[in-house]
C-alpha positions as CSV (number, residue, x, y, z in Angstrom):
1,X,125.9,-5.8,-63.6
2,X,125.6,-3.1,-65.9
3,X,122.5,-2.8,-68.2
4,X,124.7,-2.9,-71.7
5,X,126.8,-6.0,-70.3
6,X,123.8,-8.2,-69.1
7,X,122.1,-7.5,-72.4
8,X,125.3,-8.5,-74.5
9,X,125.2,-12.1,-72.8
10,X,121.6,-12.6,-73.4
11,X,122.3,-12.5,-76.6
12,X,125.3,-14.5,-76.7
13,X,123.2,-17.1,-74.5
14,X,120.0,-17.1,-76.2
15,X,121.9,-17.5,-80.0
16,X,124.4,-20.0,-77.8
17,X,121.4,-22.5,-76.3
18,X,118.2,-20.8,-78.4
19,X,119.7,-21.2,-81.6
20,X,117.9,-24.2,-82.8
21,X,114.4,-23.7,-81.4
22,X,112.6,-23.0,-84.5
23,X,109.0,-24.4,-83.6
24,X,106.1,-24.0,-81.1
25,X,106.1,-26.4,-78.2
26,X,102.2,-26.4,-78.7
27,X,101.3,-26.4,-82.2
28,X,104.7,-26.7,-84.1
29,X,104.3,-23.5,-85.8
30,X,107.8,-21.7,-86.6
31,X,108.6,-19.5,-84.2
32,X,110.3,-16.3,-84.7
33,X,112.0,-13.6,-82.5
34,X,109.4,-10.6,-81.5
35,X,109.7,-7.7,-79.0
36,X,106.5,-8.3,-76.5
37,X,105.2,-5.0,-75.4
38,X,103.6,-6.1,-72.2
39,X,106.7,-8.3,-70.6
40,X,109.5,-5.4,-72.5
41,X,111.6,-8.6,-73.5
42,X,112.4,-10.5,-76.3
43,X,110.4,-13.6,-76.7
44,X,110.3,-16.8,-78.8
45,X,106.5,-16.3,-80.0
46,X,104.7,-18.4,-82.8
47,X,104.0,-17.4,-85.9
48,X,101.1,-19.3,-86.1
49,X,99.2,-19.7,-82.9
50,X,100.8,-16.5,-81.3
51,X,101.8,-18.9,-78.1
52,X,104.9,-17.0,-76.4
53,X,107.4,-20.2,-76.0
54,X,109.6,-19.8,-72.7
55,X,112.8,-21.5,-72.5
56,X,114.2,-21.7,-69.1
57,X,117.1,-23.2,-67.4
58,X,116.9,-26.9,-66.1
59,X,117.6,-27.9,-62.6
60,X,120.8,-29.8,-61.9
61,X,120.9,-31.2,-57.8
62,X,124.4,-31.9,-56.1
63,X,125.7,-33.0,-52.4
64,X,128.9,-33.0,-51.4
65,X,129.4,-36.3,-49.1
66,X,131.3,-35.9,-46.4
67,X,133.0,-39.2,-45.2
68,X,135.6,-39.5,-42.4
69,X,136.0,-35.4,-42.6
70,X,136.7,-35.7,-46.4
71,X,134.9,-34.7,-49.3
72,X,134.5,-37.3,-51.6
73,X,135.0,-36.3,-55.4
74,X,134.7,-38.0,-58.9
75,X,136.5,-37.3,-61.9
76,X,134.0,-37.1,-64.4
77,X,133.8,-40.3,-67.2
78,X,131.3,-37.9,-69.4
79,X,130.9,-34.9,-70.9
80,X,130.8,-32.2,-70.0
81,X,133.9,-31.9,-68.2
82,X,135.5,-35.2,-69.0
83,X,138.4,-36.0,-66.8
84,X,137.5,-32.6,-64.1
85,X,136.6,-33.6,-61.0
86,X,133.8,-32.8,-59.0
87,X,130.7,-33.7,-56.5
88,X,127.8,-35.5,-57.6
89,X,125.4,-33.9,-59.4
90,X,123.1,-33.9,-62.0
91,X,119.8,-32.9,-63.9
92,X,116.8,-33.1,-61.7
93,X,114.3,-35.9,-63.8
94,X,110.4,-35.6,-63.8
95,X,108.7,-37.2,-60.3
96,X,112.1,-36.5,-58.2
97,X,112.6,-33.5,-55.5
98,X,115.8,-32.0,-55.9
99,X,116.4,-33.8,-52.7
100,X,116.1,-37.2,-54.3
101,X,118.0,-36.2,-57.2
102,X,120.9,-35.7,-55.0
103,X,121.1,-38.9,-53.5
104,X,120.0,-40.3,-56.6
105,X,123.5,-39.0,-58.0
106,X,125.4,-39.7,-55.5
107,X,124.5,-43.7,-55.8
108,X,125.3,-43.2,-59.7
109,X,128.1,-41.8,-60.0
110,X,130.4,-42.3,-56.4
111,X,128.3,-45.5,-55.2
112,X,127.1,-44.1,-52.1
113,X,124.0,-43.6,-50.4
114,X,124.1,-40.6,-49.1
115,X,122.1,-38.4,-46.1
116,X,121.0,-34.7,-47.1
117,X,122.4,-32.4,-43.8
118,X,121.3,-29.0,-45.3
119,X,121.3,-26.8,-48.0
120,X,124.8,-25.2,-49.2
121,X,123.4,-23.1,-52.0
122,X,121.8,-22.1,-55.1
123,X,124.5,-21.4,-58.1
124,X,123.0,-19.5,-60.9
125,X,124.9,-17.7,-63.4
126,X,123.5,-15.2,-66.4
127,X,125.6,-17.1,-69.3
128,X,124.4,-20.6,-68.1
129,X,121.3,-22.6,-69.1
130,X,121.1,-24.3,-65.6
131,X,120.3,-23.5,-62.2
132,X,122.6,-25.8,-59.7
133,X,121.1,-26.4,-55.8
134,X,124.1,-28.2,-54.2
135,X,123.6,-29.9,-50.9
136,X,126.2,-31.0,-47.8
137,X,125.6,-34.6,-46.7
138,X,126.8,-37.5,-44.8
139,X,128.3,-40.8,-45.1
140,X,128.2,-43.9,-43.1
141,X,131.7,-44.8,-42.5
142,X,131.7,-48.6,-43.2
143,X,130.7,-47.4,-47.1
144,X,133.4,-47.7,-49.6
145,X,133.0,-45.0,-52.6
146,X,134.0,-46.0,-56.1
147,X,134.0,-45.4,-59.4
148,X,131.0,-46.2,-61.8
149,X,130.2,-45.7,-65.3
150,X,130.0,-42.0,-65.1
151,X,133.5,-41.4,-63.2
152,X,136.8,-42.3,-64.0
153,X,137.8,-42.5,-60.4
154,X,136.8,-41.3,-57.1
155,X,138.8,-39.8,-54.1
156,X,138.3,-38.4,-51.0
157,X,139.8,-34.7,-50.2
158,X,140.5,-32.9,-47.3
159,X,139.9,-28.9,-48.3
160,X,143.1,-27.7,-48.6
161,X,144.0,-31.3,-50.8
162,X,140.9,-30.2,-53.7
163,X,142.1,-30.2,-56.5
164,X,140.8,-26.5,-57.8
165,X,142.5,-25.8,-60.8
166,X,140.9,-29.5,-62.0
167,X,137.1,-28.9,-61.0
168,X,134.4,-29.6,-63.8
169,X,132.5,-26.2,-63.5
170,X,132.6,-22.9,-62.0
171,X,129.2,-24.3,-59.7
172,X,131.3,-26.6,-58.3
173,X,134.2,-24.2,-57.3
174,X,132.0,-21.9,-56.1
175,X,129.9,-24.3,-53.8
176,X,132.9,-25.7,-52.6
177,X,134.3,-22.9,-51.3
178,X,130.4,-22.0,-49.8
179,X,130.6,-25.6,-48.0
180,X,134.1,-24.6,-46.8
181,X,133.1,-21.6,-45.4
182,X,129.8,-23.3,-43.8
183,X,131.7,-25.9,-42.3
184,X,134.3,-23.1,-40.6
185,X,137.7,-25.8,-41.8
């Protein structure tokens, strides 16, 4: 990407998610916007205890569950994305592996436990404030999916049957068509 285009959407992203971080995450001094010589970046740095304050993107996990050679999607009962489908995923909490957050999602929002085969990908994009590690895995057959509190309902697709013009985010298109291509269908 070119050097003028990647700066214009760090600014749009850092005024975007940054906007409202005002104060120090160690002393609660106001922060304020400063060029910093040694790392030639813009930083968040405190005005009173001269702490640079890093903001970095949070970890979402994923799996695609593969039952009876469908992938099993839910349409989403939350924001963001209300009423898009897509695979289970979400952020990675304190004390999980990315791993457990996966199967952790899985049982929340589709109601099934889940087995991690491998490792489909990492999604990162430059105007996004997360970093998305998306996982295949399996399902027993005798479990039923179903819709919880988070989805509105839940289906199982064959890849040509996804619905891709109705996908929640551009991570789940895009690891989609990874697991696709992984799985040679």
């Amino acid at each position: 990407m070119p050097r003028r285009k990647r700066a214009t959407l760090r600014s749009v992203w850092w005024k975007k998610i940054l906007g409202d971080a005002r104060f120090c995450l160690s002393c609660r001094g106001e922060l304020a916007r400063k060029y910093v010589m040694e790392e030639k970046s813009w930083r968040r740095v405190c005005r009173s205890c001269g702490r640079i304050n890093y903001f970095n993107p949070r970890v979402v996990a994923g799996v695609i569950p593969l039952l009876k050679g469908k992938v099993v999607l839910g349409r989403r009962a939350i924001e963001p994305a209300h009423g898009f489908w897509g695979f289970p995923c979400g952020y990675v909490e304190l004390g999980e592996s990315v791993e457990e957050a996966a199967i952790r999602e899985a049982r929340e929002e589709i109601a099934l436990k889940v087995v991690i085969k491998s490792l489909v990908g990492v999604f990162s994009y430059s105007d996004a404030a997360v970093v998305t590690v998306v996982y295949a895995g399996s399902v027993n057959k005798s479990q039923k999916p179903r819709a919880t509190h988070e989805t509105l309902e839940v289906a199982a697709f064959s890849p040509k049957d996804i619905p891709w013009n109705r996908l929640a985010f551009r991570s789940t298109r895009d690891a989609l068509k990874t697991w696709i291509k992984q799985a040679y269908f």
